[in-house]
N, C-alpha and C positions, 0 to 999 in steps of 0.2 A: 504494500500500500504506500502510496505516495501522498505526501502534501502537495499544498498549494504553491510551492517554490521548487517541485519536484525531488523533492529530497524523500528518500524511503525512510520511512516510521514504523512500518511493520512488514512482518515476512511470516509465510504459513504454507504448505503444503497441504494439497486435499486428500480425500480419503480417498476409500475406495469407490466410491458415488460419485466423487468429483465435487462432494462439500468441501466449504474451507469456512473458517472462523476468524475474526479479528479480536483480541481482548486488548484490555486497556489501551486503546485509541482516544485521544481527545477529542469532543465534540469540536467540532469547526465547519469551514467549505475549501471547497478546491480540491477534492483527496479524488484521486482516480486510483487504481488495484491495476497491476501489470500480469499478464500471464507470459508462462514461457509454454510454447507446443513441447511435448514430448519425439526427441529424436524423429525423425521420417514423418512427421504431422505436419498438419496447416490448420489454421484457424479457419474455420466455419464463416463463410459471410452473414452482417448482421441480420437477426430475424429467421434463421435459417432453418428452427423448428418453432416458429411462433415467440412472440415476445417474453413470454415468463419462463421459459426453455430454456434460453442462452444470455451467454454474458453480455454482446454483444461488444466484446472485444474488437479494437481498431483490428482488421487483419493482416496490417502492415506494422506497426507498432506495440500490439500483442496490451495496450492501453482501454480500459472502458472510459467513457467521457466524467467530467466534473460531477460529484455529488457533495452532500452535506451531511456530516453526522448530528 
């Protein structure tokens, strides 16, 4: 997870579902979450199994857009 200056604040690994968790993150705005594809993967274009499905990860940047905790 990133701030608003780009700077990483947090780091987490998903399961085996492909949950992940953030804990003690400070409420604020500007945080976008960075994924990395696993080896031989590509990111999924946005919306690609309906909106509440996917990350909606940049697929070039591996970045979701601005949100607010």
């Amino acid at each position: 997870m990133y701030d608003n200056t780009g700077a990483i604040v947090a780091t987490t690994v998903t399961d085996a579902n492909g949950n992940y968790l953030f804990t003690n993150v400070t409420p604020g705005t500007g945080y976008t979450i960075g994924f990395t594809a696993p080896a031989g993967t590509v990111f999924s274009p946005k919306d690609a199994t309906g909106d509440a499905n996917d990350s909606d990860a940049d697929p070039v940047t591996g970045r979701t857009g601005s949100f607010s905790l």
